[in-house]
C-alpha positions as CSV (number, residue, x, y, z in Angstrom):
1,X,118.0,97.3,55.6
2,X,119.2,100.9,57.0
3,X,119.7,102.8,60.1
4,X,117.9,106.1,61.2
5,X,118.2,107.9,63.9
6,X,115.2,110.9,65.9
7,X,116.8,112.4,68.8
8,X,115.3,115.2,70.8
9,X,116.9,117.7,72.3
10,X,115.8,120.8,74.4
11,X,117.1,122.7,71.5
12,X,115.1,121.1,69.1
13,X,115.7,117.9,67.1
14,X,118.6,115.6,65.2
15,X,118.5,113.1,62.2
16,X,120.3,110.9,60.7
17,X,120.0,108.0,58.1
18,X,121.9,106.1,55.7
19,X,121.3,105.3,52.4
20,X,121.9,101.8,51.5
21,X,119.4,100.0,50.1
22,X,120.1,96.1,49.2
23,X,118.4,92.7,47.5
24,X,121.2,90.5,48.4
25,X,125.1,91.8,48.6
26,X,125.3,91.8,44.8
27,X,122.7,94.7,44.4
28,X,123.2,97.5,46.8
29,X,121.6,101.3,45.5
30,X,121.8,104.6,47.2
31,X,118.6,105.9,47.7
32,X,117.3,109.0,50.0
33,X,115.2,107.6,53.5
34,X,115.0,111.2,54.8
35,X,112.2,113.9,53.4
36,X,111.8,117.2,54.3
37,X,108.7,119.7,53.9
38,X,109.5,123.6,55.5
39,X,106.9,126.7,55.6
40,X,108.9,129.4,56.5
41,X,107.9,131.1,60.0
42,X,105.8,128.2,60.4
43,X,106.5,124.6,60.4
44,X,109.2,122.3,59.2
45,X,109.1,118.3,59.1
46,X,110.9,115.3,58.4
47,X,110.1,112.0,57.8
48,X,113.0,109.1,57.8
49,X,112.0,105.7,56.5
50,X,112.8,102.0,56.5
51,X,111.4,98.8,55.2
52,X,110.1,97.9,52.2
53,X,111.4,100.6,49.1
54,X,107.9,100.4,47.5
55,X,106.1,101.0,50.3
56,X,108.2,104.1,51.7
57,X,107.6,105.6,48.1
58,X,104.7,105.1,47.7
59,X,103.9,106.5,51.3
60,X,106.3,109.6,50.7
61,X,105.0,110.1,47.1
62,X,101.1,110.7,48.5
63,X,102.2,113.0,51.0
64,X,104.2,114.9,47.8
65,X,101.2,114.7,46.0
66,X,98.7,116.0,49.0
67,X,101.1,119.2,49.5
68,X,101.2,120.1,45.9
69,X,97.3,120.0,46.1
70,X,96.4,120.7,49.6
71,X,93.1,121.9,48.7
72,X,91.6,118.9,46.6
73,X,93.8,116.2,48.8
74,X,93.2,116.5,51.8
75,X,94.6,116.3,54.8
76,X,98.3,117.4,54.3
77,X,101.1,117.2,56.4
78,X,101.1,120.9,55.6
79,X,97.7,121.9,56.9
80,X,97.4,119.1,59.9
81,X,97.2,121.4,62.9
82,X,99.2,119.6,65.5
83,X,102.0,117.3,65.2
84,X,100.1,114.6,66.6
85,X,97.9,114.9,63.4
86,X,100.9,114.7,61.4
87,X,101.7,111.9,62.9
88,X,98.0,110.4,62.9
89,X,98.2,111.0,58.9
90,X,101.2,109.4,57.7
91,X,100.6,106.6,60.2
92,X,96.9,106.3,58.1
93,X,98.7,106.2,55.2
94,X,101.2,103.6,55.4
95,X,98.8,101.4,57.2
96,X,96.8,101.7,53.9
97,X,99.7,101.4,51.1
98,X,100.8,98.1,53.2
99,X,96.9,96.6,53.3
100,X,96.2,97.7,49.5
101,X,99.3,95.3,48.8
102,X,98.3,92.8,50.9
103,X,94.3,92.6,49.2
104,X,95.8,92.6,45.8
105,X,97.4,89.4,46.3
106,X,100.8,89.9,47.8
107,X,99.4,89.0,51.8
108,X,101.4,85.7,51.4
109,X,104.5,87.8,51.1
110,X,104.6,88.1,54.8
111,X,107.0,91.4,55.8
112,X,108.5,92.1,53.3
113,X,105.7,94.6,52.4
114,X,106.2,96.3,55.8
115,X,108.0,99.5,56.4
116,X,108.5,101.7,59.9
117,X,109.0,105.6,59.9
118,X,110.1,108.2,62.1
119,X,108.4,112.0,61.9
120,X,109.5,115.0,63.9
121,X,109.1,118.2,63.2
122,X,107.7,121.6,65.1
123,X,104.5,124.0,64.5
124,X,104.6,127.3,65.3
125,X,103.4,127.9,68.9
126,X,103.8,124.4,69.9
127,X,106.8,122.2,71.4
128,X,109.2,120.3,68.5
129,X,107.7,117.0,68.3
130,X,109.4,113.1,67.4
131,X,107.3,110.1,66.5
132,X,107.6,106.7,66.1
133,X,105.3,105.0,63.3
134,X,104.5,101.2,63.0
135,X,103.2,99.1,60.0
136,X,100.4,99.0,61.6
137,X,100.3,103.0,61.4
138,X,100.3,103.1,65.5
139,X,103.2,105.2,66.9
140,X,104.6,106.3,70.5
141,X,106.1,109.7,71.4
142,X,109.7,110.5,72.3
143,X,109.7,111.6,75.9
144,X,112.0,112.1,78.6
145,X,112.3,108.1,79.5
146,X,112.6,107.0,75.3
147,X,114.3,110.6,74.0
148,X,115.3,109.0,70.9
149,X,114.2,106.4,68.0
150,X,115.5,103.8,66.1
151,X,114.6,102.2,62.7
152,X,116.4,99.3,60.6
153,X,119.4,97.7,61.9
154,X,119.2,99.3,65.2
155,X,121.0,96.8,68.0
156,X,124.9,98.1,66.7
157,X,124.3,101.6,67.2
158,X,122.2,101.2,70.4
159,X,124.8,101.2,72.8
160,X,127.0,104.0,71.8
161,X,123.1,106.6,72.1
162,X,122.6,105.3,75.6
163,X,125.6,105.7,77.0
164,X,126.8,109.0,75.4
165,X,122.8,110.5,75.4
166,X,122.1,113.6,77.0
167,X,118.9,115.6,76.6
168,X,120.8,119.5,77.2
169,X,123.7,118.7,75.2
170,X,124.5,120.7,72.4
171,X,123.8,120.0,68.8
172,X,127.6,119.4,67.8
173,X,127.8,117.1,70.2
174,X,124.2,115.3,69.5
175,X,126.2,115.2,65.6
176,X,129.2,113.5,67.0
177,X,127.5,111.4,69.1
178,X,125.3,109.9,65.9
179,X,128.7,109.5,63.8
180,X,130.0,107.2,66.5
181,X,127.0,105.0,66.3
182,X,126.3,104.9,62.5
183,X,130.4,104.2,62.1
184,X,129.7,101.5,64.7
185,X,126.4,100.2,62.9
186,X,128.6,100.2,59.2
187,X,131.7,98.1,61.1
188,X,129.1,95.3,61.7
189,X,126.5,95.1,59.0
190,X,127.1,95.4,55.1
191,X,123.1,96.3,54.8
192,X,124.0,99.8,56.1
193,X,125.7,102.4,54.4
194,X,127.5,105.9,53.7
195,X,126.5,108.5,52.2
196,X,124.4,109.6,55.1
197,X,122.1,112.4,55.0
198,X,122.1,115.1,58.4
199,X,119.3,117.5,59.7
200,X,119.5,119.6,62.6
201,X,116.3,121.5,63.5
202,X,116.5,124.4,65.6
203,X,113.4,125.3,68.4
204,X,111.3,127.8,66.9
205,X,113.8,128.2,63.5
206,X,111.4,126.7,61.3
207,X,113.9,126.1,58.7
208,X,117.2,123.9,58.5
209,X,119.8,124.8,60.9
210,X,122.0,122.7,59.4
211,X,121.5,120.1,56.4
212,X,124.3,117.8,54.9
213,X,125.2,114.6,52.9
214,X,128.5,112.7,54.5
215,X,130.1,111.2,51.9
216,X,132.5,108.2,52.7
217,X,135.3,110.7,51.9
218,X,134.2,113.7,54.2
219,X,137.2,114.1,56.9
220,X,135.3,114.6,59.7
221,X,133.6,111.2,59.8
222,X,137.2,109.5,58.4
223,X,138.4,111.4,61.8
224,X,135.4,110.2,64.0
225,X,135.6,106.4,63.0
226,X,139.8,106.0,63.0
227,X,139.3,107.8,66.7
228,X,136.4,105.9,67.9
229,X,138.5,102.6,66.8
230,X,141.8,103.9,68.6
231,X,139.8,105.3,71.7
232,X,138.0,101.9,72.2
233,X,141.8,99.8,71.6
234,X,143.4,102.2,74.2
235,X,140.6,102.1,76.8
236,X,140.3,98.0,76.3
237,X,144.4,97.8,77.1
238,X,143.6,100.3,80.6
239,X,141.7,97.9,81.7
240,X,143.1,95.0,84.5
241,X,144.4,92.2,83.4
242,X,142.8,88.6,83.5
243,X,144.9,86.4,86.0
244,X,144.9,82.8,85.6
245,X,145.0,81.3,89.3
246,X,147.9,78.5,88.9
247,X,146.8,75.3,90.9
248,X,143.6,75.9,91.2
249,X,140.7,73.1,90.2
């Protein structure tokens, strides 16, 4: 399992994802879930996967080859003209890498062939765009009602985005705001894991703002999780106290 995180924001977009990939708790691997593809003064996009290993790579690996070859493979995520096609392609593609398993024998492996994957990214002229891709190679749109997506082990860190959320707010705050919730998502589930890997794309900058590995030694995230503990023990004390009401029943 893993955890990635898409947020929009009117400045542009936010990424997060762990690394942890496991077959059981006595083989865990570190392996990279977020790719990146930049033409300067262009386009940049990322793609963030979860699911099956096999299927991601393979998935990730066509779209490698397409790019190195735009000419003789089309279409490529690098030539696609909209966002929406972007989205349209790898959505094509993973609905065919998890099919071509399933004809070559493997259908009675049920999910575990399956994979999900968020894309966002920005083309010059056109608004930054994040996308929400299904095995089935469907996928929705972030928008103002669902400004952020999910993949993996999603229901830990949940709570912490909704609440803290906000579409203007800046992009060290939108950073802070994912720590909490992947710290909170790492407390309850062994499947997900540190390093992480952080992307912050800039309207109109078609190029990294900001790109990082946080290593389960960096201090900032050893601040953020011992702070986020002692925040949530203080603000559980503040609260009233329970009364039992003596002699009544």
């Amino acid at each position: 399992m893993t955890y990635c995180v898409g947020m929009i924001l009117d400045k542009g977009l936010v990424m997060m994802s762990d690394t942890r990939t496991n077959s059981g708790v006595d083989n865990i691997s570190v392996f990279r879930k977020m790719h990146h593809w930049s033409v300067p003064g262009e386009r940049q996009i990322t793609i963030m996967t979860a699911g099956n290993l096999a299927t991601t790579q393979a998935v990730i690996s066509q779209l490698e080859e397409r790019n190195k070859a735009p000419s003789d493979r089309r279409p490529s995520i690098l030539e696609a003209p909209t966002m929406f096609q972007v989205a349209t392609l790898v959505g094509n593609l993973l609905r065919n890498v998890i099919e071509g398993r399933q004809d070559n024998g493997m259908r009675s492996e049920g999910p575990r062939f399956t994979a999900s994957m968020i894309v966002a990214g920005q083309i010059q002229d056109m608004e930054p765009r994040l996308f929400m891709i299904y095995p089935e190679g469907n996928f929705i749109e972030a928008s103002f009602d669902t400004p952020f997506f999910q993949i993996g082990e999603t229901k830990y860190g949940r709570p912490i985005l909704l609440r803290g959320y906000d579409r203007s707010m800046s992009f060290e705050d939108a950073v802070k705001l994912l720590m909490v919730s992947f710290d909170s998502t790492v407390a309850a589930n062994l499947s997900v894991g540190l390093p992480f890997d952080l992307l912050v794309m800039e309207r109109d900058r078609f190029e990294p703002l900001h790109q990082r590995r946080i290593l389960a030694s960096d201090p900032y995230f050893k601040s953020i999780s011992s702070s986020w503990s002692e925040a949530l023990r203080q603000a559980f004390h503040s609260l009233p106290d329970y009364k039992f009401d003596i002699g009544v029943g």
